[in-house]
C-alpha positions in Angstrom: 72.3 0.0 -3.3 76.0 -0.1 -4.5 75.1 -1.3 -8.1 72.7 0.9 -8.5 75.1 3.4 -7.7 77.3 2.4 -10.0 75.0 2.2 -12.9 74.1 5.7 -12.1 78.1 6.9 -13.0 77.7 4.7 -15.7 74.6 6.8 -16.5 76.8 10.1 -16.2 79.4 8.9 -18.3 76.7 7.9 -21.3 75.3 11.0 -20.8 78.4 13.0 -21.0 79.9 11.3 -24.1 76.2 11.7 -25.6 76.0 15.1 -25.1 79.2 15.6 -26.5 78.8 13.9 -30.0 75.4 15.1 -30.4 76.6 18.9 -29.8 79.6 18.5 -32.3 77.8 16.4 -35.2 74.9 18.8 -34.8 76.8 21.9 -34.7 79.3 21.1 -37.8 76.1 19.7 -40.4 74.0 23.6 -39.0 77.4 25.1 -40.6 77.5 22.8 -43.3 74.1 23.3 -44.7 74.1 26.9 -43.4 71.4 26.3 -41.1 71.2 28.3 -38.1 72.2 26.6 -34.8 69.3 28.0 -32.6 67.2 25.5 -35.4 68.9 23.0 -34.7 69.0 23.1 -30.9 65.2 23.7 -31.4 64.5 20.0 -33.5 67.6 17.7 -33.6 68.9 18.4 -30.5 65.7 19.1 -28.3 64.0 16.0 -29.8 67.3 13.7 -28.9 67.7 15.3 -25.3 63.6 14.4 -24.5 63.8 10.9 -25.4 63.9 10.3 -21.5 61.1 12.3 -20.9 59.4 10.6 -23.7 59.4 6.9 -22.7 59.4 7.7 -18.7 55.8 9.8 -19.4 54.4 7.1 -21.9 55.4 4.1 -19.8 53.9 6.2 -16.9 50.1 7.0 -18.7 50.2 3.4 -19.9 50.4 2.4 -16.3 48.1 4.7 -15.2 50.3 6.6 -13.0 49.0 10.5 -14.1 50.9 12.0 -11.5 54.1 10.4 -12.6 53.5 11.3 -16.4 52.7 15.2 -15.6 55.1 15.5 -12.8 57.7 14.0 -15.0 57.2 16.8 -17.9 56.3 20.1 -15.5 59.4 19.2 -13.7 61.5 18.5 -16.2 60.4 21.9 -18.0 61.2 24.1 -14.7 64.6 22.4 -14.3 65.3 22.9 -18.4 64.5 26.5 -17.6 65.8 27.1 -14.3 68.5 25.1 -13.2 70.1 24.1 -16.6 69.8 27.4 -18.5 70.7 29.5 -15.4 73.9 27.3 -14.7 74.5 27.5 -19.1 74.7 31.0 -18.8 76.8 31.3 -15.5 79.5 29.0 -17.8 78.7 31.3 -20.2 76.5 34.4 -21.9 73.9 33.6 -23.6 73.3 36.0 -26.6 69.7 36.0 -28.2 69.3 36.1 -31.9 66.1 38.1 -33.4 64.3 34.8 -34.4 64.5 33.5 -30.8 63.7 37.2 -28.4 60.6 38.1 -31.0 59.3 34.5 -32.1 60.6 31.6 -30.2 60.3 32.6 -26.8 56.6 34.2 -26.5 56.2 30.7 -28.4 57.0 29.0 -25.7 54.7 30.9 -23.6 51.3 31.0 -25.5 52.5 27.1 -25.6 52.7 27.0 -21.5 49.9 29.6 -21.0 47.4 27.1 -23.4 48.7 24.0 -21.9 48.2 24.9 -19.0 44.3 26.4 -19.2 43.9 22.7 -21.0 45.1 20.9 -17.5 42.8 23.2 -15.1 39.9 22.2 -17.3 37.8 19.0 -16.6 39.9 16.2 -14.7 42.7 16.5 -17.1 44.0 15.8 -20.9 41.1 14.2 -22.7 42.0 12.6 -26.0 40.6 15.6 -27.5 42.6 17.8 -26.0 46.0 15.4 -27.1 45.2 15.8 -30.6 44.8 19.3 -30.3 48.7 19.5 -28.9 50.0 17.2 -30.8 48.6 20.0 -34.1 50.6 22.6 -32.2 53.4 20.3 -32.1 53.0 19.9 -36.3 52.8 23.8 -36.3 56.1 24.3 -34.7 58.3 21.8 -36.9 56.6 23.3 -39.7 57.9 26.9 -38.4 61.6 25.4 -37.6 61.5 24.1 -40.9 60.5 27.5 -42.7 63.5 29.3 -40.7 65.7 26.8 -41.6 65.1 27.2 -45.4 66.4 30.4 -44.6 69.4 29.7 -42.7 71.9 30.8 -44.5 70.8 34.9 -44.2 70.3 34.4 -40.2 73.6 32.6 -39.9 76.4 34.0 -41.8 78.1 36.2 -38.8 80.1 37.7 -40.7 81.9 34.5 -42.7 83.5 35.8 -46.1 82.6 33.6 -49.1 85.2 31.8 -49.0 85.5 30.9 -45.3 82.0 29.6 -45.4 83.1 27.4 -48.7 85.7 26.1 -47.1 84.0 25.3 -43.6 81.4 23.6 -46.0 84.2 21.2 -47.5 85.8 20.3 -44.8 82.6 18.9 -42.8 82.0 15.3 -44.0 78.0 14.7 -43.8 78.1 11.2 -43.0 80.6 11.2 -39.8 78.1 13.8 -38.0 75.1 12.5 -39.1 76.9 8.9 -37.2 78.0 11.2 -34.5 74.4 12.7 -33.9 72.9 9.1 -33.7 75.2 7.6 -31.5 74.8 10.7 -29.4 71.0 10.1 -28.7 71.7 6.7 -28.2 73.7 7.6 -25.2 71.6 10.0 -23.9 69.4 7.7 -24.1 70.5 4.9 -22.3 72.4 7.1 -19.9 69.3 8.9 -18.5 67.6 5.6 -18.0 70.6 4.1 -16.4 70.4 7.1 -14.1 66.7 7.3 -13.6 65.7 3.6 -13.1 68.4 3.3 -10.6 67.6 6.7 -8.6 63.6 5.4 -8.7 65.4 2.4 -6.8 67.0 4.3 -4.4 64.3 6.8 -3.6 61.7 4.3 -3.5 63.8 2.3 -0.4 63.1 5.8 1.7 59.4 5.7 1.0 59.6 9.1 -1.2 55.9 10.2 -2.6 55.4 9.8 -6.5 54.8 13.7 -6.9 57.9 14.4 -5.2 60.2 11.5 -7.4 58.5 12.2 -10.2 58.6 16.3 -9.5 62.9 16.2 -8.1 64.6 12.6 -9.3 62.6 11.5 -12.7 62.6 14.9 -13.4 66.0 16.1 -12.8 66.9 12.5 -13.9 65.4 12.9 -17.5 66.9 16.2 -17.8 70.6 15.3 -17.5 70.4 14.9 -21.2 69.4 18.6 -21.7 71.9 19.3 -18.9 74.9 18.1 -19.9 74.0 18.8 -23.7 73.6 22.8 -22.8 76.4 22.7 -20.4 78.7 21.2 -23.1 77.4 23.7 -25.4 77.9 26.6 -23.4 81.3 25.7 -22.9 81.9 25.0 -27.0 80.6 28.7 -27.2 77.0 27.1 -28.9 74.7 29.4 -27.3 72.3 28.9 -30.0 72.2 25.2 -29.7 72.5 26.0 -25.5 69.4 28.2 -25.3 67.5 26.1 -28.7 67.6 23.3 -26.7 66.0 24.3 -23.9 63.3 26.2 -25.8 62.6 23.1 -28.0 62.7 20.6 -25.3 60.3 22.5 -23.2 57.7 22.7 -26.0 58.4 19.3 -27.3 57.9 17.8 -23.4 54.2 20.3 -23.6 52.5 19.2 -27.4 54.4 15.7 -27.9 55.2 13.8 -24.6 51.7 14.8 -23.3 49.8 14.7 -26.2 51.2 10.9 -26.8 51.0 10.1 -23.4 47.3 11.5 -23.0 46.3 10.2 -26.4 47.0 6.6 -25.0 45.8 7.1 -21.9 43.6 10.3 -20.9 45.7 12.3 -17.9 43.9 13.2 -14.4 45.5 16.6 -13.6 46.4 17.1 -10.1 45.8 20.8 -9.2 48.6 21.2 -6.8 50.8 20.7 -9.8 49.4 24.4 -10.6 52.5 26.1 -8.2 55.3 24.4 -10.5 53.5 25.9 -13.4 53.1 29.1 -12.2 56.9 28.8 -11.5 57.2 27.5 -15.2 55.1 30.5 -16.1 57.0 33.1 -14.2 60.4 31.8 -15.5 59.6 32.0 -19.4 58.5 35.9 -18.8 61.5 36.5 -17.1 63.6 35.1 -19.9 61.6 37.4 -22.4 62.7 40.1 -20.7 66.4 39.5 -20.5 66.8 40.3 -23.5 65.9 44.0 -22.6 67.6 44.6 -19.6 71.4 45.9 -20.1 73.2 44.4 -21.6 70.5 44.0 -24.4 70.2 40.8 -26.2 71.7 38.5 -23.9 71.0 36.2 -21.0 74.4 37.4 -18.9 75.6 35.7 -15.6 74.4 37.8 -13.4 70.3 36.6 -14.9 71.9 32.7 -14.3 72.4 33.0 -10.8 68.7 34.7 -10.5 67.1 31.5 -12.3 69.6 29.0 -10.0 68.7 30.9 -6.8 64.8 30.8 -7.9 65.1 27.0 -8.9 67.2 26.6 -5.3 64.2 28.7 -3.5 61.6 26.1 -5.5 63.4 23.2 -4.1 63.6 24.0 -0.7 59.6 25.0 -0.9 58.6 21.9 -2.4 60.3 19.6 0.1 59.3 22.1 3.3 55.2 21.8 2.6 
C-alpha cells in the first residue's frame, strides 16, 4: 500500500513536469509557424494527453474486459468536459474563437450523438462499426489540418509585422519539438504510474470494474488532460486549454474505440447510457456558453456549473 502510494506522487510529479513541457514547446512552434493554438490543442496536444486512455482501453478489449475499455473512454470524456474544463475556466476564462463556437464544438456533438446511436445498436462496436470511426477520425485531422494551413489569418491578434518576425526568430524549432516529446513521455508514464497503482489500491476494497473503470481509470487517465489544461489556463493558453479537451474527447470516441473494437468487438453495457447522456448534456451546454453574457466565453461563473454537475454525477453514481 505505501509504495503504491508513492509511485502515485511519483505519477503526479511526471504528470506535472509533462504537462508543463508539452504546453510550452507546443505553444511557442503554434506561434512560430503561425498556427493557431486551438489546432494545436486539438492534434498535438489532445493526441499526447490520450495516450493513457489509449493503451488502458486497448489492453482492456484485448483482454476482453468491455466494460473496462468503454467505461474507461465515457468516463474519461465526462471528466475532460466536466471536471477539468469547469476547474480550467474557474483558474481562468475561457474565450472561444469562431472556428471553435461554429465548427469544433457541434463537432464534437454529431461525434457523441453518432457514437452513441452506434453503442445502443446490436450488443456493441462490431468491427464494422470501428472502421467506420476510425474514417471520422481521418476526417477530423484532415479538417485540423486545413485550418492550420490557414493559421496565420485566425492567429495574428493583433501582432504588427515585426513583432510576429521577431517571435518567429527567437523560437528555436528543435528545443520544442524535444520539449513536446519528452512531455508525452511523461504524461505517459505518469498516468500509468498513477493508474496501475490506484487499480491496486481499489482492487484491495473489492471496487466493481464499472465503478474503477467509470471514477479511478478514468479520472486516472485524465490527469494528463488535467494537469495539461490546468497549466494552460494558468499560462493564459485558453486555446490550447479548451483544444485539448475538444480534441481529446473526439480522439477517446473515433480512435481509442475504433482501435480497441477493431481488435476486439465491444459488448456495450446499456447502463453506461446515463454517463452519456451526462456527456451529451454537457457538450450542449458548452455550445451555448458562448451565447450567454458575456458572449464568446466560457467565464467562472459556467466552471463552477460543470464542477457542481460533475460533483452531482459522482455522488449519483456511487449512491445507486
Amino acid at each position: 500500500m505505501i509504495v503504491s502510494v508513492c509511485l502515485i506522487i511519483l505519477g503526479f510529479a511526471l504528470l506535472i513536469k509533462g504537462a508543463d513541457f508539452l504546453v510550452d514547446g507546443a505553444s511557442a512552434i503554434a506561434k512560430k509557424f503561425h498556427i493557431p493554438e486551438i489546432i494545436i490543442g486539438l492534434t498535438i496536444v489532445s493526441i499526447g494527453t490520450s495516450m493513457p486512455e489509449l493503451f488502458v482501453s486497448t489492453a482492456s478489449a484485448l483482454e476482453g474486459y468491455s466494460d473496462m475499455a468503454m467505461g474507461n473512454v465515457i468516463g474519461s470524456n465526462v471528466c475532460n468536459l466536466l471536471l477539468i474544463l469547469g476547474l480550467s475556466t474557474v483558474i481562468r476564462p475561457i474565450k472561444f474563437q469562431r472556428e471553435t463556437r461554429l465548427i469544433e464544438i457541434p463537432m464534437c456533438l454529431v461525434f457523441t450523438i453518432i457514437f452513441m446511436v452506434m453503442c445502443n445498436t446490436a450488443e456493441g462496436i462490431s468491427r464494422a462499426e470501428a472502421l467506420i470511426l476510425i474514417a471520422l477520425f481521418v476526417g477530423f485531422i484532415i479538417y485540423t489540418i486545413l485550418m492550420g494551413m490557414k493559421g496565420e489569418k485566425f492567429d495574428s491578434k493583433g501582432k504588427t509585422q515585426t513583432e510576429e518576425i521577431k517571435t518567429e526568430e527567437n523560437i528555436p524549432l528543435l528545443k520544442n519539438i524535444i520539449f513536446i516529446i519528452l512531455g508525452i513521455i511523461g504524461l505517459k508514464f505518469g498516468g500509468d504510474l498513477t493508474v496501475d497503482n490506484a487499480v491496486e489500491i481499489a482492487n484491495e476494497f473489492a471496487i466493481s470494474e464499472k465503478i474503477i473503470s467509470l471514477t479511478i481509470l478514468a479520472i486516472g487517465t485524465s490527469l494528463p488532460e488535467l494537469v495539461t489544461s490546468v497549466t494552460a489556463a494558468i499560462k493564459g493558453n485558453s486555446d490550447i486549454a479548451i483544444g485539448n479537451i475538444i480534441g481529446s474527447n473526439i480522439f477517446n470516441m473515433l480512435l481509442i474505440i475504433g482501435i480497441s473494437a477493431f481488435i476486439n468487438p465491444i459488448i456495450y453495457n446499456k447502463t453506461y447510457n446515463i454517463e452519456s447522456a451526462v456527456l451529451v448534456s454537457g457538450i450542449m451546454l458548452l455550445a451555448l456558453f458562448p451565447k450567454i453574457p458575456p458572449k464568446n466565453e466560457m467565464n467562472r461563473p459556467n466552471g463552477i456549473i460543470y464542477l457542481i454537475t460533475y460533483a452531482f454525477y459522482m455522488f449519483m453514481l456511487f449512491s445507486i
